[in-house]
C-alpha positions as CSV (number, residue, x, y, z in Angstrom):
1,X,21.0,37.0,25.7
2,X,24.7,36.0,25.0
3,X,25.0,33.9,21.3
4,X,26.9,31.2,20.7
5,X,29.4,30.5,17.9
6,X,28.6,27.3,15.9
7,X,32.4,26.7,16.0
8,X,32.4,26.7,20.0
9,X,29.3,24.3,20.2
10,X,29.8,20.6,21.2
11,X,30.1,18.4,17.6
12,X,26.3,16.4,18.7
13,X,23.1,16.2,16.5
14,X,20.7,16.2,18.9
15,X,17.5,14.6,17.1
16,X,14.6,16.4,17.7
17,X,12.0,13.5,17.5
18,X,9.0,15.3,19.7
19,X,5.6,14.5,20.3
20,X,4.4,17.8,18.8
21,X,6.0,21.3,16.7
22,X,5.8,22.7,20.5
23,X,7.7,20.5,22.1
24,X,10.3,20.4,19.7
25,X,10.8,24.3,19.8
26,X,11.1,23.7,23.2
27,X,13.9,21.2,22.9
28,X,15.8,23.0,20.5
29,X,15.6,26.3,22.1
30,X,17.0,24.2,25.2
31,X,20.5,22.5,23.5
32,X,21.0,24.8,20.6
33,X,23.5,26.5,22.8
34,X,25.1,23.8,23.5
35,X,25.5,21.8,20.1
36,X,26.5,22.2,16.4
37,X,23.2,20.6,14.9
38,X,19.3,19.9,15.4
39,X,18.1,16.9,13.7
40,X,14.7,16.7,12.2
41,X,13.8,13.4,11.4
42,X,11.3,11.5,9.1
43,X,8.5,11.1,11.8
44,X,8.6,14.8,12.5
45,X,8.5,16.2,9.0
46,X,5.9,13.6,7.9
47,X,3.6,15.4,10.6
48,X,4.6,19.2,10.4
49,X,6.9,19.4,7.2
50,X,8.7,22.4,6.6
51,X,7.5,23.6,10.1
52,X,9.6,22.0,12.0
53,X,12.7,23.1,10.1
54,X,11.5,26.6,10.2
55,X,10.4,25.7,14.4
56,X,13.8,24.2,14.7
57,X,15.8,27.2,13.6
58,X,13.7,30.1,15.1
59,X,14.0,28.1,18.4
60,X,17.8,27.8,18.5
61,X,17.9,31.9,17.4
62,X,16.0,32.3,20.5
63,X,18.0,30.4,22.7
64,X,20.7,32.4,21.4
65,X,22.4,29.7,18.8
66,X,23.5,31.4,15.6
67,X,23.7,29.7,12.4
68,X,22.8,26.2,13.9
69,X,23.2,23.2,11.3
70,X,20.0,21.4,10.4
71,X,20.4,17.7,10.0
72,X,17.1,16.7,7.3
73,X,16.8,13.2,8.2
74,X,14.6,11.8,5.8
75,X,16.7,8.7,4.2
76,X,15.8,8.7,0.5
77,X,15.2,5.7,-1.1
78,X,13.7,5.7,-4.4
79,X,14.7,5.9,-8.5
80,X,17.3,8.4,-9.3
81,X,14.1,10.4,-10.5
82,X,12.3,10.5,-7.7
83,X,14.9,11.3,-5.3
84,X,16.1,14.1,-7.4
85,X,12.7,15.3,-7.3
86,X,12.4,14.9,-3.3
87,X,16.2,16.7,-2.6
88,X,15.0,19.8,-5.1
89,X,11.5,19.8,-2.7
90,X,13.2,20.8,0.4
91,X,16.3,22.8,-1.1
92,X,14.6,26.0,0.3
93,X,15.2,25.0,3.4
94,X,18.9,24.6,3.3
95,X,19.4,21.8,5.5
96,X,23.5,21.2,6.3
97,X,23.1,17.3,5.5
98,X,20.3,15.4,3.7
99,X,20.0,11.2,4.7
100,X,19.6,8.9,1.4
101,X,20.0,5.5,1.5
102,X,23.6,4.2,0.8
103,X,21.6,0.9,-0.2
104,X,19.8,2.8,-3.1
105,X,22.9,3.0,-5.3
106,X,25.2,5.7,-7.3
107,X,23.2,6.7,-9.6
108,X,20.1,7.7,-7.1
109,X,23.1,9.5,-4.5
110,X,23.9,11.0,-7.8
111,X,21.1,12.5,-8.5
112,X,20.8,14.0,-5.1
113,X,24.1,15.4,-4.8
114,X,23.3,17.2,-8.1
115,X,19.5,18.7,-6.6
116,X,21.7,20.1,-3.6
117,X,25.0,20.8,-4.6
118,X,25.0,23.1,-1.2
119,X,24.0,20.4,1.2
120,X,25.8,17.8,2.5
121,X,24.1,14.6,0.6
122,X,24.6,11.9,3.8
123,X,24.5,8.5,2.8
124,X,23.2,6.2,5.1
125,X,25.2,3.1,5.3
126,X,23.6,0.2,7.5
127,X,20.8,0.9,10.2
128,X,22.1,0.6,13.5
129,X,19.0,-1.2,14.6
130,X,20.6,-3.9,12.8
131,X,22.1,-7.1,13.8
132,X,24.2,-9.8,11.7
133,X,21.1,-11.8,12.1
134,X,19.1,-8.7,10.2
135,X,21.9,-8.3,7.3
136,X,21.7,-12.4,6.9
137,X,17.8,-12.2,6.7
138,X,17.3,-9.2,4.3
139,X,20.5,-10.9,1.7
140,X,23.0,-7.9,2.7
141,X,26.6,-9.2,2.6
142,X,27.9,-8.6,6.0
143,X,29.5,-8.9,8.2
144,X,28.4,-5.3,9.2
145,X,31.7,-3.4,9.2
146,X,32.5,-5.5,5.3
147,X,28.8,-4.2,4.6
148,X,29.6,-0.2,5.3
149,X,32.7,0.1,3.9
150,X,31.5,-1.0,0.7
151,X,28.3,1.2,0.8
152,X,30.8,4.0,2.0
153,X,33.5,3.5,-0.7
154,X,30.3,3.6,-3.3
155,X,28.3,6.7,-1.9
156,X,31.6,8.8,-2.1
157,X,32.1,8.1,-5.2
158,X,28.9,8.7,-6.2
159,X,28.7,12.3,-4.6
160,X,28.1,11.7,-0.8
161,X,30.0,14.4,1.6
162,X,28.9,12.5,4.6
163,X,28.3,9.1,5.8
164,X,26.5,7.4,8.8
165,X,27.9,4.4,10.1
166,X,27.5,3.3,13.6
167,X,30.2,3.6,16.3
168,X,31.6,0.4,15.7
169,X,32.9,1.0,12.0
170,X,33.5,4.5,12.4
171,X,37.2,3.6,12.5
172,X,37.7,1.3,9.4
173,X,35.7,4.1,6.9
174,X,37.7,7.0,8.5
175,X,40.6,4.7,7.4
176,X,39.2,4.6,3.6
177,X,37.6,7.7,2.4
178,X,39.0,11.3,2.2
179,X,39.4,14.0,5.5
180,X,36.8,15.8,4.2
181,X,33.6,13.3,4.2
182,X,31.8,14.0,7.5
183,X,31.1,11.1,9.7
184,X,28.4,10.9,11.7
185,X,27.4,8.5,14.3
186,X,23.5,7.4,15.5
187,X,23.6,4.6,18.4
188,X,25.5,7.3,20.8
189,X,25.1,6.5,24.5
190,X,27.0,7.5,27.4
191,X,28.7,4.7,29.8
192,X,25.5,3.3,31.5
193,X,22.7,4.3,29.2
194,X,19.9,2.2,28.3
195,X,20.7,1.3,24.2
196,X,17.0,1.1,23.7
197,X,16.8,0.0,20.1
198,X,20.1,0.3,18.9
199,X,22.8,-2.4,18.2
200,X,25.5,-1.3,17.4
201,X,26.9,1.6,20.3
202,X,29.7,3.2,21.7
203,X,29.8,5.8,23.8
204,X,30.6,9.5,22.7
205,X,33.8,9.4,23.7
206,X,34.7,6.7,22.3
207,X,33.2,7.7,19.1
208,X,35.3,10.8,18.5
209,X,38.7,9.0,19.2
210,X,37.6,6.8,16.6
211,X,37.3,9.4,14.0
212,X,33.3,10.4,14.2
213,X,33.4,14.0,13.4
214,X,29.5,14.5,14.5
215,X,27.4,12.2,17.0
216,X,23.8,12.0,16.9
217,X,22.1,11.6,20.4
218,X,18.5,11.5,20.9
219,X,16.8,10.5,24.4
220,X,19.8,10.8,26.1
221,X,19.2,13.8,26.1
222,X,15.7,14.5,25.1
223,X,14.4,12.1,27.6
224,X,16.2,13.8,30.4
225,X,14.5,16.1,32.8
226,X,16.9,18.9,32.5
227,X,17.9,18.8,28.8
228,X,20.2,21.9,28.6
229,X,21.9,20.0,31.5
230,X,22.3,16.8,30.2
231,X,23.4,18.4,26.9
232,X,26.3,20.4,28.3
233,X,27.2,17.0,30.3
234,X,27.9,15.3,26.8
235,X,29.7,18.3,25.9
236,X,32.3,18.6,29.0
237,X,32.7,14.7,28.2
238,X,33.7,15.3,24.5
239,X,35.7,18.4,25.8
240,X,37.9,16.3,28.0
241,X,37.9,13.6,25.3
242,X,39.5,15.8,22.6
243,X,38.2,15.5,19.1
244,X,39.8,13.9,15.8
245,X,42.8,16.4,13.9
């Protein structure tokens, strides 16, 4: 079986939110050819824990995907303390980016930035799932682009290497924090696609013009009958799109 560079995979997350630690090898096995990164989330590792990182990583090697990135989605949000405690608990696995909560303040991104001074500590800014109806009801100062610049500016620096910020603000914290904080992108969908719970979209192209540097798309792709298919689709449309410098 031929490998694959990381460097020559497509710049997607594909989040790996499967009904069981079988179906998810099956996925990854499936895109890990085609895509930098396989993102296990907080649903998954609540059921199979370290499993499905280990699941994740053997099923990309077998697809022939060397050195894939694995995105630990778990979104810490608790006292500096505990979150310290929580990033030191999976640093065996060596996941490429760890979510905390933008929300939960410097001192708690802090303290995970120091547990895992080899993974990229993610902040997350504001949900995607969220409206400016939602960020009027739960007291956050909107509107939402005001909102994740300001978590942005403080998660960087407080130790953050990456944000997540949906498609729509993507530009305006490109346009304020340094070339080398990854941003990544959730509420992905390509021209046409159902947005299923997600409020704030763009599609991939779009994304990566505005200065996303990784996009995470889920049933897009999962949810598609051929998913190696549909994966290397999203590729050949970032491909013609061209990526940021």
């Amino acid at each position: 079986m031929t490998s694959t560079s990381s460097a020559s995979r497509a710049p997607i997350a594909v989040a790996l939110d499967a009904p069981s630690l079988e179906a998810l090898g099956d996925w990854a096995e499936a895109v890990a050819p085609v895509v930098s990164t396989l993102k296990v989330g907080l649903e998954v590792f609540c059921r199979d824990g370290a499993a499905a990182v280990h699941e994740a990583r053997a099923a990309a090697a077998r697809g022939g995907a060397d050195g894939i990135g694995i995105f630990l989605d778990l979104k810490l949000h608790d006292i500096p303390a505990t979150v310290r405690g929580a990033a030191s608990a999976v640093a065996a696995l060596e996941p490429a980016f760890l979510t905390v909560h933008a929300s939960g303040g410097a001192a708690m991104i802090e303290a995970a930035a120091e547990a895992l001074p080899g993974t990229r500590i993610t902040a997350v800014t504001v949900l995607t799932s969220l409206g400016a109806a939602d960020l009027d009801a739960i007291g956050l100062r909107g509107p939402a682009e005001d909102a994740v610049v300001r978590l942005a500016r403080l998660a960087v620096s407080a130790g953050a290497r990456a944000i997540v910020c949906s498609p729509q603000e993507v530009a305006a914290v490109r346009a304020v924090v340094p070339g080398d904080i990854t941003l990544i992108t959730p509420g992905v969908r390509p021209a046409g696609a159902s947005t299923d719970d997600q409020q704030r979209v763009a599609t991939p192209e779009q994304a990566l013009a505005d200065g996303a540097d990784l996009l995470v798309i889920g049933r897009p792709i999962t949810g598609a009958q051929d998913r190696r298919s549909a994966a290397e689709g999203l590729a050949r449309s970032l491909g013609q799109a061209g990526s940021r410098g």
